[in-house]
N, C-alpha and C positions, 0 to 999 in steps of 0.2 A: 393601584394606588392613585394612580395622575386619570384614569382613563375610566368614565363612568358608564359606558357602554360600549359594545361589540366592537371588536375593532377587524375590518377587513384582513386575511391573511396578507396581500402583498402587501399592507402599510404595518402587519403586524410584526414579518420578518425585516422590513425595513428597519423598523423601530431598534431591533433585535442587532442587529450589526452595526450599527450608527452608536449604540449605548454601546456596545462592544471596543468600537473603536475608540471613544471620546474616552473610555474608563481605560482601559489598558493599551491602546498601541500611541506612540509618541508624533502622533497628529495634534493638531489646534484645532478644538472645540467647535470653533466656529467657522473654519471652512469644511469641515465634517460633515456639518449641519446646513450650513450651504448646498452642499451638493445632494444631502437626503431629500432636502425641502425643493429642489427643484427637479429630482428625479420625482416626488410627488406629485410636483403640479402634472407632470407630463403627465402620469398615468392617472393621475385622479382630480387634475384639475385642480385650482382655487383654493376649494375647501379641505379637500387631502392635504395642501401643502401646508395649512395655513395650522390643521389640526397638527401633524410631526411637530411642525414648527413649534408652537404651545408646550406639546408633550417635552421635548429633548431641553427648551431652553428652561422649563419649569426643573427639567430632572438636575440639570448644572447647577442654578439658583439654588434649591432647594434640598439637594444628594449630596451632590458632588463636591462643589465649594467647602460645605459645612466640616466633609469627611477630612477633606485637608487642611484645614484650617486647623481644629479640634484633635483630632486622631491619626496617627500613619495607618496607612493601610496595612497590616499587617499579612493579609490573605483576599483571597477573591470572595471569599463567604464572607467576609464581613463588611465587603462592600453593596451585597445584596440584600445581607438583613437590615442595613440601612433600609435601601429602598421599601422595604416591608414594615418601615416604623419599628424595627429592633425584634420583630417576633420571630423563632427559632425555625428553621423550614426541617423539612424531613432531611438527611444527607444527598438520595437523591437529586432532591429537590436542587439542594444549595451549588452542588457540583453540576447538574445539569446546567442552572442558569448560568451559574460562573465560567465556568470553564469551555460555555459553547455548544453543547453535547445534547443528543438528543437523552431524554430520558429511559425510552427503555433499554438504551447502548448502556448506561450508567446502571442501570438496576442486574443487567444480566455481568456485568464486571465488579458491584459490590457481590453480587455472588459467590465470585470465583474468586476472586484477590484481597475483598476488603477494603474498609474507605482509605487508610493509606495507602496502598498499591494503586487502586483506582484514581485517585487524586494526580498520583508521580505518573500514573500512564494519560491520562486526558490532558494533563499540562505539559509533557514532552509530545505528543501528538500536535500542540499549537506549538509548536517552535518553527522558528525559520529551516527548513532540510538544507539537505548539503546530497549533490550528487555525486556519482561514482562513473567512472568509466571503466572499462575495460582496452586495453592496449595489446592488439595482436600483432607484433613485432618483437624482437629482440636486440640486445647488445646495444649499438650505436645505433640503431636504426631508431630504434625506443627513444634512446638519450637526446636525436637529434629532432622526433617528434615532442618531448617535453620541452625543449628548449624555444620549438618554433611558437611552443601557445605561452610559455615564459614570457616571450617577448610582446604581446599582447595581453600583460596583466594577470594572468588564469599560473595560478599557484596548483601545484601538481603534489600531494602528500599520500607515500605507499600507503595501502589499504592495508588492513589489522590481519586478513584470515586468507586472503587470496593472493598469488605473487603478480599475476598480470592485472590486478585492480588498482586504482588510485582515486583520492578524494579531491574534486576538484570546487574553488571558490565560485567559478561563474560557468555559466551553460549555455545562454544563448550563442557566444562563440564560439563554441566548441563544435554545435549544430551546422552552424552557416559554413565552417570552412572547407576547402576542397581534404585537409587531409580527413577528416571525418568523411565525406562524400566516398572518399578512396576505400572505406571501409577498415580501416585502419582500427579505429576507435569503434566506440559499442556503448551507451549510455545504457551501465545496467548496475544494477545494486547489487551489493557484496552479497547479499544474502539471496539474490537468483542466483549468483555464479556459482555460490557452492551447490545450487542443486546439481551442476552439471558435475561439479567435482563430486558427490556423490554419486553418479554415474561410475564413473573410473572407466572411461571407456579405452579398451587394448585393442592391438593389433587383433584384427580378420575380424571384433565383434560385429556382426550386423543388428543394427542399433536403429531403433523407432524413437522420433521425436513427436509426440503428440502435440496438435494443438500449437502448433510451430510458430502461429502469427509469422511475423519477417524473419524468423530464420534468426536472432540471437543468441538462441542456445544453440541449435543447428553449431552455427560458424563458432561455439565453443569448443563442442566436442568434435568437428574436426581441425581443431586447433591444437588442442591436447593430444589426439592421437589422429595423427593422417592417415594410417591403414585399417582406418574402419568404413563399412560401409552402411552410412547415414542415408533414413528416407524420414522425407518430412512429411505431413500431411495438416492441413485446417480449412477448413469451410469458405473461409474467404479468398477469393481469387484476388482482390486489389495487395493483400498480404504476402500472395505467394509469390506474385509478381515482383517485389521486392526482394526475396530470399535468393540469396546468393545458393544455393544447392542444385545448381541444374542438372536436370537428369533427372532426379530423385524428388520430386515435389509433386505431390499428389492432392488431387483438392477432393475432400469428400470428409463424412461425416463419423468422429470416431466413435459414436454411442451407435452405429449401425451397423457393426460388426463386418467392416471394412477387408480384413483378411485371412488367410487361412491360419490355420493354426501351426502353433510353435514355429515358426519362420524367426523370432529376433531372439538375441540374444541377452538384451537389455530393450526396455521400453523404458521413455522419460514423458510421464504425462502431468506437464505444469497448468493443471486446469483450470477454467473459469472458473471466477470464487466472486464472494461480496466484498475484496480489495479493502478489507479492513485493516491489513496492516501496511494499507499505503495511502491512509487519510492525513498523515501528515504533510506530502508533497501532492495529494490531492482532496483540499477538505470539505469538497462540495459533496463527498462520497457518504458522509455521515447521514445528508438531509433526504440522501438519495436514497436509499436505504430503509428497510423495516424490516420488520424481527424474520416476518415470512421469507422475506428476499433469501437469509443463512440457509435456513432449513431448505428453503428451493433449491439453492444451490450444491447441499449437501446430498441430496437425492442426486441432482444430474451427475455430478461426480461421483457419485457410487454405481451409476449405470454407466459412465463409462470406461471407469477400470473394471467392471464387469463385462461390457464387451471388449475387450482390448485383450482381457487375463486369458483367454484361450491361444490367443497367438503369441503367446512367451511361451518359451520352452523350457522343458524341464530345469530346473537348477537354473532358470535365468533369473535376472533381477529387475525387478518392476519400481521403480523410483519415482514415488509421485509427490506434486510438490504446490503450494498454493502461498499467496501473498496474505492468509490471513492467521488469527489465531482461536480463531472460533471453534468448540466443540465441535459441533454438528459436519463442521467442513474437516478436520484432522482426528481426535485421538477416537471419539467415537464412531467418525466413519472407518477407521483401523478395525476398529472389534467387530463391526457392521458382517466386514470382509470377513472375520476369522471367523466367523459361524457356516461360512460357502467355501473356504478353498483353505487349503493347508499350504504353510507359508512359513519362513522365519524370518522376525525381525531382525535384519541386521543392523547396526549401528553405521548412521550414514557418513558421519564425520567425525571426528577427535575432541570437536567443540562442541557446547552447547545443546548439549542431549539429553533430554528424559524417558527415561523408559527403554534406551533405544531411537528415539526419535529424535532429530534438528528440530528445534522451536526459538523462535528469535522472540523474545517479546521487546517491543521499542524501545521503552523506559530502562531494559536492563543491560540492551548490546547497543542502542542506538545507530541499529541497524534500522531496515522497514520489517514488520511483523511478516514470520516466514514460519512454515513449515515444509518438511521432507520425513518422507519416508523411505525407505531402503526395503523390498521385499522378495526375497528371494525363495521362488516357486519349489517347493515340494513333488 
């Protein structure tokens, strides 16, 4: 509408956050546009800055003003058919530009949920998050760790589904301080913790952590049950370094068929996924992203509970588990699997199950988007 020819990508997604901000977050207009217009000169000089400049103050002028003036904004699509001179866009369309999203994130979710669902999931996706801790201590010892971040402003409220989790206001202090340093604390969401609790790890289980990164789930499940014996294993050595599991931490590759067969009792493989359902507390993931990335990752993940599946032993249980809610990565990689190996679903948790399976979706537990699976070997 404002823009009669091409417009460079980096002044195109500028453009795209700037109108973002100026229409929906409670900034002033014109220091918004301040800072667009001179991040422009930087990277395009002069006439980059000079073109934003024109575009954003024409779009206030001309959009934005008129909207408030004349009309409440009732919704986000009707602040964009404006821009469009009032003509109707495809649903797609209107949720993609409204709400931020790319479009074919919006086209594979009007699929599956519909434009109400998809709507209530893209605009709880932009809300401010709220994080979780985990708290490995008990009794007074708990009581007199809430109290010391009490006193430093950080509000402590029990978590809904897990008894050592709590939802906390702020997080940079939480990080910096020595009782976190101690290992006390664990910055992990309600919705990874119960994969651990899906686990149910007992006494004498010998138990595989895949994919261990630093050892957080590690330090759960010997948390839960101290007479098992946990090995970790992940590709990255600056990771391992950090995991508290000495003895037991192995660095190597788990899609290379790493060990003998039937050796664990339980295997817990929280695998690399497209981190879909943690675009809310990280939403640079959306741009990051394309359709192939799912599928990519759906494949890696099915090669490596295919190598892994030989070293569970009979009647063990195979828990795997991912931060997203994408086909490709959860219910279809399941049936993927029942066509290779005979297995029963078991029901991972008490909560939040279909079919048998945990699936969190954001908009309905406002949790972060989770799957788990429960599979216990044949």
């Amino acid at each position: 509408m404002f823009a009669r020819r091409s417009i460079k990508p980096r002044l195109k997604y500028l453009l795209w956050i700037t109108l973002y901000q100026i229409s929906f977050m409670k900034k002033s207009p014109y220091h918004v546009i301040k800072e667009a217009v001179e991040f422009a000169k930087q990277k395009d000089g002069i006439y980059g800055a000079n073109f934003v400049n024109a575009i954003l103050r024409r779009y206030i002028n001309e959009v934005l003003d008129v909207i408030k003036k004349n009309e409440p904004i009732s919704s986000i699509d009707m602040l964009y058919q404006y821009i469009i001179n009032n003509k109707p866009m495809p649903s797609e369309k209107s949720i993609s530009i409204g709400y931020s999203f790319p479009e074919w994130m919006v086209i594979r979710w009007l699929k599956r949920y519909g434009e109400k669902e998809t709507i209530r999931l893209c605009a709880h996706l932009n809300k401010t998050p709220f994080f979780t801790v985990r708290i490995e201590a008990v009794d007074k010892e708990r009581e007199d760790i809430i109290r010391h971040f009490e006193k430093k402003g950080i509000t402590f409220k029990r978590a809904r589904f897990v008894n050592d989790a709590y939802y906390i206001n702020k997080l940079a202090h939480v990080i910096d301080d020595p009782v976190f340093k101690r290992g006390l604390l664990f910055v992990q969401d309600e919705a990874s913790q119960l994969a651990v609790i899906a686990v149910d790890p007992k006494r004498g289980d010998v138990i595989l952590d895949a994919c261990c990164g630093f050892g957080t789930k590690t330090a759960q499940i010997k948390w839960l049950a101290k007479e098992t014996n946990v090995f970790s294993i992940d590709r990255d050595m600056k990771k391992l370094n950090k995991n508290r599991n000495k003895g037991n931490l192995i660095k190597g590759d788990v899609a290379a068929r790493p060990f003998k067969e039937e050796i664990f009792d339980k295997i817990l493989l929280d695998a690399p996924c497209s981190s879909v359902g943690i675009i809310r507390k990280h939403p640079e993931i959306k741009w990051r992203l394309n359709e192939k990335d799912i599928i990519r990752h759906g494949r890696e993940q099915l090669a490596m509970i295919e190598s892994l599946w030989p070293s569970l032993k009979k009647n063990g249980c195979f828990i795997y588990s991912v931060c997203s809610f994408e086909p490709e990565e959860t219910l279809l990689l399941i049936e993927e699997l029942k066509k290779k190996y005979k297995f029963v679903v078991e029901k991972p948790l008490p909560i939040l199950f279909n079919n048998g399976y945990f699936i969190s979706l954001p908009h309905e537990t406002d949790l972060d988007g989770f799957f788990i699976a429960r599979l216990k070997k044949q």
